[in-house]
PDB file of N, CA, C and O in Angstrom, chain B, residues numbered from 101:
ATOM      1  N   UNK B 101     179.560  58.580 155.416  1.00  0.00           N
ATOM      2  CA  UNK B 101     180.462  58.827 154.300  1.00  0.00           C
ATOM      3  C   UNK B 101     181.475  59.914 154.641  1.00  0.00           C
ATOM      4  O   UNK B 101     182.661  59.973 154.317  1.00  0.00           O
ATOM      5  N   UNK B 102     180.756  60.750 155.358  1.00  0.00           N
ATOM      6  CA  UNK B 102     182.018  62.052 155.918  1.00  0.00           C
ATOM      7  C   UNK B 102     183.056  61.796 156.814  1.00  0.00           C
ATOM      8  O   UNK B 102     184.130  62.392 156.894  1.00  0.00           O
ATOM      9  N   UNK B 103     182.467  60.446 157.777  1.00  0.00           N
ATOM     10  CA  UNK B 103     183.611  59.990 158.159  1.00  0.00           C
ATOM     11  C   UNK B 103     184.543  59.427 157.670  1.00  0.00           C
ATOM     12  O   UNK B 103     185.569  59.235 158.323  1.00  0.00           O
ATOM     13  N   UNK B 104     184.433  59.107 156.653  1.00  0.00           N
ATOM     14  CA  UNK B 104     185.217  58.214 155.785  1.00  0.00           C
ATOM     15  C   UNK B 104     186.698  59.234 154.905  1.00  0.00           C
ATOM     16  O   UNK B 104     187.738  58.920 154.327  1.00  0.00           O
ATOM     17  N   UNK B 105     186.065  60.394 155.218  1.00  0.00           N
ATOM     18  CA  UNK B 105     187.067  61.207 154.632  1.00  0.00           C
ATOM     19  C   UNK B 105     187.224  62.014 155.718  1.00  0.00           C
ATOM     20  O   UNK B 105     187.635  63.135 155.418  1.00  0.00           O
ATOM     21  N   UNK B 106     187.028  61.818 156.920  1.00  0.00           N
ATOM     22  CA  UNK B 106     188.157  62.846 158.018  1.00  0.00           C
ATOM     23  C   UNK B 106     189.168  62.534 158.124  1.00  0.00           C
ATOM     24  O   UNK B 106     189.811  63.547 158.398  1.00  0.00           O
ATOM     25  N   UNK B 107     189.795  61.706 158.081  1.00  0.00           N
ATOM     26  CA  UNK B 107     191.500  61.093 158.679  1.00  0.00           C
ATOM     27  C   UNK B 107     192.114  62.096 157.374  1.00  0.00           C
ATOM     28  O   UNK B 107     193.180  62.710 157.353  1.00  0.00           O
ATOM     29  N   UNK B 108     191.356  62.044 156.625  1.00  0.00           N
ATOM     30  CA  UNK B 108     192.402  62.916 155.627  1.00  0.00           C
ATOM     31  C   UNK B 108     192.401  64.469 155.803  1.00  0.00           C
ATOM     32  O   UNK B 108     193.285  65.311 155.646  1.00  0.00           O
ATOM     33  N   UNK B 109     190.726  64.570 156.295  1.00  0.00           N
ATOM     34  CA  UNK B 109     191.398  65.918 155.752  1.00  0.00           C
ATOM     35  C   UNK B 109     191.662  66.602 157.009  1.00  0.00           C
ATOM     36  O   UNK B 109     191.903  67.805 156.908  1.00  0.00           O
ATOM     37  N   UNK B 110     191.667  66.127 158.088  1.00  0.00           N
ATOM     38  CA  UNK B 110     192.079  66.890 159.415  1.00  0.00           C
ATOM     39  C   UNK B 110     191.550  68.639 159.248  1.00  0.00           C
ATOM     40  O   UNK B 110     192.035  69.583 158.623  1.00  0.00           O
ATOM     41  N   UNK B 111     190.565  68.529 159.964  1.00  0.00           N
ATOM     42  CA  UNK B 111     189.962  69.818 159.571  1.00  0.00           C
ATOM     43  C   UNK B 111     189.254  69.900 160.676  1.00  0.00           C
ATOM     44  O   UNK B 111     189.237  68.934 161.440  1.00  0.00           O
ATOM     45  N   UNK B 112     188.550  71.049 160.961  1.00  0.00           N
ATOM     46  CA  UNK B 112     187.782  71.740 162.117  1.00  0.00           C
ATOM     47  C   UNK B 112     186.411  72.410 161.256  1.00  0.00           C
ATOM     48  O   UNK B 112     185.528  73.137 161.710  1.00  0.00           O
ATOM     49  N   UNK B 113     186.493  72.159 160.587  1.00  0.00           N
ATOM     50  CA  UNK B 113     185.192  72.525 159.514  1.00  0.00           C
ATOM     51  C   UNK B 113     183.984  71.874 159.741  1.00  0.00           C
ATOM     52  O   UNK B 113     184.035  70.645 159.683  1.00  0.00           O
ATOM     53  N   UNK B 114     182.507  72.582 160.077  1.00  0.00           N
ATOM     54  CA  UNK B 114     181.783  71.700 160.521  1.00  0.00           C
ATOM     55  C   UNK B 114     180.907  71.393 159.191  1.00  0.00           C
ATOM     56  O   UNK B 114     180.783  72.372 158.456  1.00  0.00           O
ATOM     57  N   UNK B 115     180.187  70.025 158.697  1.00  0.00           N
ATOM     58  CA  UNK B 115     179.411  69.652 157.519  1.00  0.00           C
ATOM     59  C   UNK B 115     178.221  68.949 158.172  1.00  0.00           C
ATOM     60  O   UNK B 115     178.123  67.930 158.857  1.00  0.00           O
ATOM     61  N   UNK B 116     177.221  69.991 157.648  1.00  0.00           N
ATOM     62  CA  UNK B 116     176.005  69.800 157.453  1.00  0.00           C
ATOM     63  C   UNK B 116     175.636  68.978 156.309  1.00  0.00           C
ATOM     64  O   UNK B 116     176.129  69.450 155.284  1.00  0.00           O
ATOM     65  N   UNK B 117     174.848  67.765 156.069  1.00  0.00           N
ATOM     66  CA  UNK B 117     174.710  66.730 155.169  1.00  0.00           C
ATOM     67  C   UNK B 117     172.935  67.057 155.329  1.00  0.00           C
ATOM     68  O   UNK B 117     172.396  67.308 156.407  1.00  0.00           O
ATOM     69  N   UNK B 118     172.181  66.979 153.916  1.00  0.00           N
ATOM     70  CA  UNK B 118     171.224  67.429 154.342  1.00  0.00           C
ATOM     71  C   UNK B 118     170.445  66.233 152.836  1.00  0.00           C
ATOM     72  O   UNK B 118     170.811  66.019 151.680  1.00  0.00           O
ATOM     73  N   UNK B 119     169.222  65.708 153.722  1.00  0.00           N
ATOM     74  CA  UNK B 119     168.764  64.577 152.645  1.00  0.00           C
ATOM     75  C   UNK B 119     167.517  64.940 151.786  1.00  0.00           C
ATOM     76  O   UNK B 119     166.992  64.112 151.040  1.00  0.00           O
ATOM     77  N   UNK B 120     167.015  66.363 151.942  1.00  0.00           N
ATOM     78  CA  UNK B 120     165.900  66.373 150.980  1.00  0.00           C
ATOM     79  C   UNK B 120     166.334  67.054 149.828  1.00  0.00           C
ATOM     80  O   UNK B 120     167.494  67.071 149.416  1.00  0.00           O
ATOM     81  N   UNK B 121     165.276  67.668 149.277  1.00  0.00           N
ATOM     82  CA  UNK B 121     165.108  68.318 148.185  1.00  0.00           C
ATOM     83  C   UNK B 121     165.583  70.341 148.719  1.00  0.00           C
ATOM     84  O   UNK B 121     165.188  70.871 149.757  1.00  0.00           O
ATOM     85  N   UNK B 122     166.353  70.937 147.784  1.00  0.00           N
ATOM     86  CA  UNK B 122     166.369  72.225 148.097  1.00  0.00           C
ATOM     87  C   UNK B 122     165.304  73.156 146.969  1.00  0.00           C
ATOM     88  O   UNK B 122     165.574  73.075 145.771  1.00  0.00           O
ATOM     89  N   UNK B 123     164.417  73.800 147.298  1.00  0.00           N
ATOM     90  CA  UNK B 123     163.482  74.905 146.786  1.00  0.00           C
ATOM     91  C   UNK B 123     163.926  75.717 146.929  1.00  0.00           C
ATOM     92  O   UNK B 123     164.076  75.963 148.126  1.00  0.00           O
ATOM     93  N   UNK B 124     164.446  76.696 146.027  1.00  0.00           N
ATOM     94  CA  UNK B 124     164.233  78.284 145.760  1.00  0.00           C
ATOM     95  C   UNK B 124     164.795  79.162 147.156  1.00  0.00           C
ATOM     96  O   UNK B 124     165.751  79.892 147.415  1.00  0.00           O
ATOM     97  N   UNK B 125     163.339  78.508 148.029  1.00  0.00           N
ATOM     98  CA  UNK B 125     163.928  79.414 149.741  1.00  0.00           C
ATOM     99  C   UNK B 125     164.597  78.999 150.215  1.00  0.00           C
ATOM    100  O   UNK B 125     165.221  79.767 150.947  1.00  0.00           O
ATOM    101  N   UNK B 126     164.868  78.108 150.224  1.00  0.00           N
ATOM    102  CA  UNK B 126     165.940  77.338 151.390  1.00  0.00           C
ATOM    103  C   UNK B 126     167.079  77.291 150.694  1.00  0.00           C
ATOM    104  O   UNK B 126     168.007  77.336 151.501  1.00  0.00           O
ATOM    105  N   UNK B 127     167.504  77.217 149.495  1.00  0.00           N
ATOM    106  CA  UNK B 127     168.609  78.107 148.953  1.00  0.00           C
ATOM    107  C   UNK B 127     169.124  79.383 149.311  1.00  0.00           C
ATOM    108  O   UNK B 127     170.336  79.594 149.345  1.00  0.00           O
ATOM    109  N   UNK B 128     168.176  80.339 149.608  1.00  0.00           N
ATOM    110  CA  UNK B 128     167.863  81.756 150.223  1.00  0.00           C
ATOM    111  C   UNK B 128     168.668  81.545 151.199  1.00  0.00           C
ATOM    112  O   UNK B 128     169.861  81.790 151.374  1.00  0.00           O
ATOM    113  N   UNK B 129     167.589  80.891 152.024  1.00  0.00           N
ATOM    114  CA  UNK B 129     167.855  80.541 153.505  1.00  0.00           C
ATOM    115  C   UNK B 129     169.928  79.711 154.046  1.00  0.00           C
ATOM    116  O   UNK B 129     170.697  80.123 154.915  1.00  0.00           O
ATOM    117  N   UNK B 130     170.055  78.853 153.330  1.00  0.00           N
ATOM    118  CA  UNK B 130     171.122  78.499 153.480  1.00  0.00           C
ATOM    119  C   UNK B 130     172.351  78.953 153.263  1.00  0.00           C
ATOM    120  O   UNK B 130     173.400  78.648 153.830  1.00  0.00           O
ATOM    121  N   UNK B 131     172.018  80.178 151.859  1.00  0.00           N
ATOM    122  CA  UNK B 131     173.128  81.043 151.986  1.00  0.00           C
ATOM    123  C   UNK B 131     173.752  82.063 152.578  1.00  0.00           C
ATOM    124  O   UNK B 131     174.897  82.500 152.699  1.00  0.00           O
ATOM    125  N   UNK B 132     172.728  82.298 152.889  1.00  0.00           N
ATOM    126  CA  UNK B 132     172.566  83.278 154.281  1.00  0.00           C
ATOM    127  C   UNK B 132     173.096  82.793 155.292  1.00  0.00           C
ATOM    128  O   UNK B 132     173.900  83.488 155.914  1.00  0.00           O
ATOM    129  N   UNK B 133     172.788  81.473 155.727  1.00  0.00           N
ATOM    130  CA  UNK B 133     174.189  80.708 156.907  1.00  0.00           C
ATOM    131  C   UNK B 133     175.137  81.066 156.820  1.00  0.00           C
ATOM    132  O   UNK B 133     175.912  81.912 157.266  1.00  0.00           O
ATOM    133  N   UNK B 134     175.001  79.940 155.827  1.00  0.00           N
ATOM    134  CA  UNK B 134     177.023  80.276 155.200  1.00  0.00           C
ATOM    135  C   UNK B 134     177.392  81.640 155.214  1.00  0.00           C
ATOM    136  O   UNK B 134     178.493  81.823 155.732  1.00  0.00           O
ATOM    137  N   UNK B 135     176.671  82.910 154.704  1.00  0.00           N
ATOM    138  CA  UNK B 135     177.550  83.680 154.521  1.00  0.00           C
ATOM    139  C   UNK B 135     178.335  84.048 155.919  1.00  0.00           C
ATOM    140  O   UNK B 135     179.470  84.503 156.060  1.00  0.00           O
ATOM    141  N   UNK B 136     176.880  83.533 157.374  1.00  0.00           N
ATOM    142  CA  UNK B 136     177.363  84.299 158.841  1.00  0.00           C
ATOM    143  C   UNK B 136     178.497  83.052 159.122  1.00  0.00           C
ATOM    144  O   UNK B 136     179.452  83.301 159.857  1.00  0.00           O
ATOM    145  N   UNK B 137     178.374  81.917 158.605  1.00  0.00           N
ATOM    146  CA  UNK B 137     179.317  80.593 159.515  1.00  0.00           C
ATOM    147  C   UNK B 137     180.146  80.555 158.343  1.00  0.00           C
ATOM    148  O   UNK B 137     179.744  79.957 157.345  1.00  0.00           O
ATOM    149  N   UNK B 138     181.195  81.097 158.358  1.00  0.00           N
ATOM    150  CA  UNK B 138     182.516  80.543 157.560  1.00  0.00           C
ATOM    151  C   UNK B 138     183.174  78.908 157.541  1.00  0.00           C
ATOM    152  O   UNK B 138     183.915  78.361 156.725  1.00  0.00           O
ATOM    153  N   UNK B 139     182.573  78.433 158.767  1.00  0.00           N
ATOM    154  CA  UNK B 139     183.397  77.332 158.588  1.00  0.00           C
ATOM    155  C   UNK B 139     182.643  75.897 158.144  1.00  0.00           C
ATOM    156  O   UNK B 139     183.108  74.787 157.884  1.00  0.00           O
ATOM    157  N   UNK B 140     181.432  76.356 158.171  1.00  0.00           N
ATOM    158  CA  UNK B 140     180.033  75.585 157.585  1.00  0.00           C
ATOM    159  C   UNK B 140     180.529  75.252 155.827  1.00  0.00           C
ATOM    160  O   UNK B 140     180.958  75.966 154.921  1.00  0.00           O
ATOM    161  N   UNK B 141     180.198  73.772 155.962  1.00  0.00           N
ATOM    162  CA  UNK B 141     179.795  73.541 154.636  1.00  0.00           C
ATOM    163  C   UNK B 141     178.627  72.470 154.283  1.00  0.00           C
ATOM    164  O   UNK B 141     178.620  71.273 154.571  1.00  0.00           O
ATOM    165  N   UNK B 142     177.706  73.167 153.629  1.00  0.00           N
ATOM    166  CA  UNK B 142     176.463  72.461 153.203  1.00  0.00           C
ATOM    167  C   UNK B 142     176.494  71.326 152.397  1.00  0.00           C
ATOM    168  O   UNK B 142     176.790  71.780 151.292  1.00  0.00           O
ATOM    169  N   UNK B 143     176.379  70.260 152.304  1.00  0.00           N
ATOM    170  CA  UNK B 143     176.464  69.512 151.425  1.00  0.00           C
ATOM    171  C   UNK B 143     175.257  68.157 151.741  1.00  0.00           C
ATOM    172  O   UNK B 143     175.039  67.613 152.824  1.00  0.00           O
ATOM    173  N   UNK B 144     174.609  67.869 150.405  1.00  0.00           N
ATOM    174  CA  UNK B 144     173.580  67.166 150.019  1.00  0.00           C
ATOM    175  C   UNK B 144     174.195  65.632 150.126  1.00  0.00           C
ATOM    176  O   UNK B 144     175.304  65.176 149.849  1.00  0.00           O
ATOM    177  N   UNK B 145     172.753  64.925 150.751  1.00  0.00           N
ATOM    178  CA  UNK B 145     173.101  63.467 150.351  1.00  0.00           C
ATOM    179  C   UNK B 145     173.254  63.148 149.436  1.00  0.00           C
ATOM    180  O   UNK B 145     173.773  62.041 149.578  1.00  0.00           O
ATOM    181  N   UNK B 146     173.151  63.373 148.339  1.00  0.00           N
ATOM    182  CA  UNK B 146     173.225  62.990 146.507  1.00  0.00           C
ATOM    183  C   UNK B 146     174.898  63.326 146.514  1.00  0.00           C
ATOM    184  O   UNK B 146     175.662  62.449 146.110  1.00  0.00           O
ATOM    185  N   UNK B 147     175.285  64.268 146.857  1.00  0.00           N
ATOM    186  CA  UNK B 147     176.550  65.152 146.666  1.00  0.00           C
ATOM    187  C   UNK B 147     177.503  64.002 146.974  1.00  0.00           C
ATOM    188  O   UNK B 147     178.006  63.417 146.013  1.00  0.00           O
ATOM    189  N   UNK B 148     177.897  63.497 148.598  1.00  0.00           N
ATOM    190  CA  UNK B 148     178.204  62.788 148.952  1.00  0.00           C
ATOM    191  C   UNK B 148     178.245  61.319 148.386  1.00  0.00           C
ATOM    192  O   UNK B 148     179.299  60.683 148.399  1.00  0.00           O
ATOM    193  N   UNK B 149     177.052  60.785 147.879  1.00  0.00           N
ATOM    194  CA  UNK B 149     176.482  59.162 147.392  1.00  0.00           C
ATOM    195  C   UNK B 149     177.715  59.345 145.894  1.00  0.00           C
ATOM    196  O   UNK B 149     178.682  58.632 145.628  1.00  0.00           O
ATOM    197  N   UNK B 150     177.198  60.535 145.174  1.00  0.00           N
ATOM    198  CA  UNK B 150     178.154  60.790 143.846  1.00  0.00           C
ATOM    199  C   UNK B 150     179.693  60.998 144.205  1.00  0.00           C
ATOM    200  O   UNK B 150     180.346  60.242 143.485  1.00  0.00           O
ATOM    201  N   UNK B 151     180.482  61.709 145.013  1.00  0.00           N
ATOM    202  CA  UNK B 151     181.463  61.453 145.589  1.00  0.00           C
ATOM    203  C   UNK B 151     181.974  60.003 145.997  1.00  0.00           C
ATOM    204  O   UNK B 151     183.062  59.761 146.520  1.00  0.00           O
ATOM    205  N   UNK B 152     181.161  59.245 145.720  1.00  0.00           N
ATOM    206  CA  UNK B 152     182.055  57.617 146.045  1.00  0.00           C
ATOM    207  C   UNK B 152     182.321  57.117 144.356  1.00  0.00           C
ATOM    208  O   UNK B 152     183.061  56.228 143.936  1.00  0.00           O
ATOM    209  N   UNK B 153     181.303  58.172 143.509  1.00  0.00           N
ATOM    210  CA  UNK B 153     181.634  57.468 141.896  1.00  0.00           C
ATOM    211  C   UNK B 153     182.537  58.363 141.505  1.00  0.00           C
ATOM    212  O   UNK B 153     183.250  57.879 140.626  1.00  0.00           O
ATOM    213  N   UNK B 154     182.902  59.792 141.859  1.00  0.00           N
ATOM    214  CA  UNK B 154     183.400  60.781 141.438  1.00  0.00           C
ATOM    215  C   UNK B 154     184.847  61.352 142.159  1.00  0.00           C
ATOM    216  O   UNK B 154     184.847  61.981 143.218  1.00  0.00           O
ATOM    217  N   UNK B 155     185.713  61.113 141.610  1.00  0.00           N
ATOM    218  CA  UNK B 155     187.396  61.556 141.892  1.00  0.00           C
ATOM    219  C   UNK B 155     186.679  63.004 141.941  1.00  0.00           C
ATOM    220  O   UNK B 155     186.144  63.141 143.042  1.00  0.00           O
ATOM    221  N   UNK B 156     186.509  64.040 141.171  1.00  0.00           N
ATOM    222  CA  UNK B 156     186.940  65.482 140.949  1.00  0.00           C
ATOM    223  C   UNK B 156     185.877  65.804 142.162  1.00  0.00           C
ATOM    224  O   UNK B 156     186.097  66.460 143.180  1.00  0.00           O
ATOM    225  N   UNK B 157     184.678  65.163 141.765  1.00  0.00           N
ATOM    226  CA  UNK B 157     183.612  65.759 143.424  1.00  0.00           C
ATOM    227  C   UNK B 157     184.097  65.245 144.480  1.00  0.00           C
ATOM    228  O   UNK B 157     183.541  65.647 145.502  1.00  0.00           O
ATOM    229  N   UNK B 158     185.225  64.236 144.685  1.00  0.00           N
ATOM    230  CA  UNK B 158     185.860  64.045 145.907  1.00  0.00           C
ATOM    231  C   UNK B 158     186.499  64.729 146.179  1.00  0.00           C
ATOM    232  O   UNK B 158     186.568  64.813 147.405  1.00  0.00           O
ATOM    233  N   UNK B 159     187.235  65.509 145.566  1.00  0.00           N
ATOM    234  CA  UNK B 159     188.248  66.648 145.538  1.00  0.00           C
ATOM    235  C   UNK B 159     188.084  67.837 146.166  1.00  0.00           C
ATOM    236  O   UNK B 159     188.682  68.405 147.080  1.00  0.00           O
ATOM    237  N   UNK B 160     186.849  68.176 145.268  1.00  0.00           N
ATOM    238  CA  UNK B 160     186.143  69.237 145.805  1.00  0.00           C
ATOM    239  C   UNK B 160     185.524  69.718 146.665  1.00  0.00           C
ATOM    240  O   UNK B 160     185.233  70.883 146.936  1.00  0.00           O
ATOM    241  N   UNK B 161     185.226  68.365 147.308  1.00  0.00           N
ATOM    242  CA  UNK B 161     184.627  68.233 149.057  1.00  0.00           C
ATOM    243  C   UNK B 161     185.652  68.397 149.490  1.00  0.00           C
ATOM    244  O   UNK B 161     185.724  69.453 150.117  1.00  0.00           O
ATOM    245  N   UNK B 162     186.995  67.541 149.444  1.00  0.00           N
ATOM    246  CA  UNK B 162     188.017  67.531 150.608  1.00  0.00           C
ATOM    247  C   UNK B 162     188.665  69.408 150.281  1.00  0.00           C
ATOM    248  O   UNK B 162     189.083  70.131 151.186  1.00  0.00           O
ATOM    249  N   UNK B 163     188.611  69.662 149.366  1.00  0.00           N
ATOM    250  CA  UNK B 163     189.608  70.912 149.349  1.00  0.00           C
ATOM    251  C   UNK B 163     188.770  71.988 149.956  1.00  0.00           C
ATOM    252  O   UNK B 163     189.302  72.843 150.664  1.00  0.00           O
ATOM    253  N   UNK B 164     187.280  71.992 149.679  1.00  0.00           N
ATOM    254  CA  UNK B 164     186.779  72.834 150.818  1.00  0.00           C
ATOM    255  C   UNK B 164     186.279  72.618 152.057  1.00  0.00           C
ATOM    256  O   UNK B 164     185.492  73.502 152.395  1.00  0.00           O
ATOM    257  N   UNK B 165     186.456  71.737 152.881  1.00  0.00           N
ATOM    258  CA  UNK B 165     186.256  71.091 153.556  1.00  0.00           C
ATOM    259  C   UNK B 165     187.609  71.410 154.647  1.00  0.00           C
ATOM    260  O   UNK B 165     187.545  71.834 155.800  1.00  0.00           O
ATOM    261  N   UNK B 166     188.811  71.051 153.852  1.00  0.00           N
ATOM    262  CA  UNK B 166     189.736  71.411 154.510  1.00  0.00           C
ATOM    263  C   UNK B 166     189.721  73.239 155.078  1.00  0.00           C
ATOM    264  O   UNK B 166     189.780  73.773 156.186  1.00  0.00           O
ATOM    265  N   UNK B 167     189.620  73.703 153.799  1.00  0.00           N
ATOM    266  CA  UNK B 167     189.893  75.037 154.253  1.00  0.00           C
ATOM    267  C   UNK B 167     188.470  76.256 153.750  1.00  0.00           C
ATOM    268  O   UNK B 167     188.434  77.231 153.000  1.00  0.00           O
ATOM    269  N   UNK B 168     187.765  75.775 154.350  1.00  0.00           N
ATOM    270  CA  UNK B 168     186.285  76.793 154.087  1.00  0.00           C
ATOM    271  C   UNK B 168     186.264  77.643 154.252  1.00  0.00           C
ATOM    272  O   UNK B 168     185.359  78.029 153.512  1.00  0.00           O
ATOM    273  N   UNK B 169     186.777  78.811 154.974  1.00  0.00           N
ATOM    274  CA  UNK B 169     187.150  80.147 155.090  1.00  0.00           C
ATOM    275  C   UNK B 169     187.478  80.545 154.130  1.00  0.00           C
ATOM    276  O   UNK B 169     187.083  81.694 153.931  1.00  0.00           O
ATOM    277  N   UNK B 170     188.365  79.901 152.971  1.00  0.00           N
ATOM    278  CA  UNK B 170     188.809  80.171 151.498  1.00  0.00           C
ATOM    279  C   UNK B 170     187.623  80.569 150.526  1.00  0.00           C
ATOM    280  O   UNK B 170     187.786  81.452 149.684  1.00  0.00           O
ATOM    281  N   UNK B 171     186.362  79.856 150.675  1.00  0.00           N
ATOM    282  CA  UNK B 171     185.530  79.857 150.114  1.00  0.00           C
ATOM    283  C   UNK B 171     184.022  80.784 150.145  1.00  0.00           C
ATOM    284  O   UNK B 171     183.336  80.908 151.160  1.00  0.00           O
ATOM    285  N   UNK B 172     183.648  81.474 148.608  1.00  0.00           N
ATOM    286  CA  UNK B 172     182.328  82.153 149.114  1.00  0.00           C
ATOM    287  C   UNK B 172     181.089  81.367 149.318  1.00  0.00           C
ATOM    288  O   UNK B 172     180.679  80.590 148.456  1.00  0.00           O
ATOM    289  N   UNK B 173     180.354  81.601 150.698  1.00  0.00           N
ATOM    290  CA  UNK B 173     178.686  81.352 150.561  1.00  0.00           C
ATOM    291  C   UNK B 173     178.593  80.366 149.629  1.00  0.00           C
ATOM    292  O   UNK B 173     178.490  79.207 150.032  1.00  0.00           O
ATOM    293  N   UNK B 174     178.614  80.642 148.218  1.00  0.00           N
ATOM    294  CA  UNK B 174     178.131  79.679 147.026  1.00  0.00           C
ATOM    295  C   UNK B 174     178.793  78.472 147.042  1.00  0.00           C
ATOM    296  O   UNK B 174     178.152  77.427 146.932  1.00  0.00           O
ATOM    297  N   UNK B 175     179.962  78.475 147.161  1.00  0.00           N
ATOM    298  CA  UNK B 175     180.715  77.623 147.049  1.00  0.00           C
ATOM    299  C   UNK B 175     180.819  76.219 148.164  1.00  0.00           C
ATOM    300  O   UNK B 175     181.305  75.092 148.076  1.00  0.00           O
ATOM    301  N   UNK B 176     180.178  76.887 149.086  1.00  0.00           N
ATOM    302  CA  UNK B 176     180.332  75.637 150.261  1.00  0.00           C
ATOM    303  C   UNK B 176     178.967  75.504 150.437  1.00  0.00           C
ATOM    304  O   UNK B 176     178.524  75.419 151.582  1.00  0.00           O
ATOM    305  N   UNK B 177     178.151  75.470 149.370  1.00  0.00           N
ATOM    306  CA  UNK B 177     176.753  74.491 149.195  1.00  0.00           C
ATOM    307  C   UNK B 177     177.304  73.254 148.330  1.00  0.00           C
ATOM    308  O   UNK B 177     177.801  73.609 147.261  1.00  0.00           O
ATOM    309  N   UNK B 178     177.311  72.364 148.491  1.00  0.00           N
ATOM    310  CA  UNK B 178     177.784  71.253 147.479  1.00  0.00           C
ATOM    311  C   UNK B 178     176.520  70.259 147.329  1.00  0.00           C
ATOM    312  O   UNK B 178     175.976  69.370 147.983  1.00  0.00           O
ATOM    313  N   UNK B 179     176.351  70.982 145.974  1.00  0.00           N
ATOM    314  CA  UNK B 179     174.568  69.982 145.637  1.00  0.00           C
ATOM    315  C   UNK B 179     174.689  69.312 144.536  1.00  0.00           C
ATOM    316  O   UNK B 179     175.679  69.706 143.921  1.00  0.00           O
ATOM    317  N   UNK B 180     174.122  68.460 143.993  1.00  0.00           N
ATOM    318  CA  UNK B 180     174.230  67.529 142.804  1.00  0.00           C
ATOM    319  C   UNK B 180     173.157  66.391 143.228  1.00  0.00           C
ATOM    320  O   UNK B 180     172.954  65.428 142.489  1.00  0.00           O
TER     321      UNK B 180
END
């Protein structure tokens, strides 16, 4: 599915797609990435699957996606 949206967004941003469930720690744990990898963005298989029904969550992937450095830690977890 992420390939499906590179031609657009021409980016150097790397996305982590991740298919389980997130608990409590690994929330912990993942923000803590992000906060050291700026150019990381986390995003859930659900996130993505809903992004083929969803204009505004498409949006919101491509706009941080494009430019993730823009964005805090929180923001470049994309869960749903």
């Amino acid at each position: 599915m992420y390939q499906q949206y590179f031609p657009e967004i021409k980016s150097n941003s790397v996305v982590i797609v991740y298919e389980g469930r997130l608990d409590a720690k690994s929330l912990v744990f993942i923000k803590g990435l992000l906060e050291d990898a700026l150019d990381v963005v986390f995003v859930t298989k659900n996130y993505l699957v809903n992004c083929l029904q969803s204009s505004s969550l498409r949006e919101i992937l491509i706009k941080v996606m494009k430019r993730p450095k823009k964005y805090p830690a929180e923001d470049r977890l994309l869960r749903r």
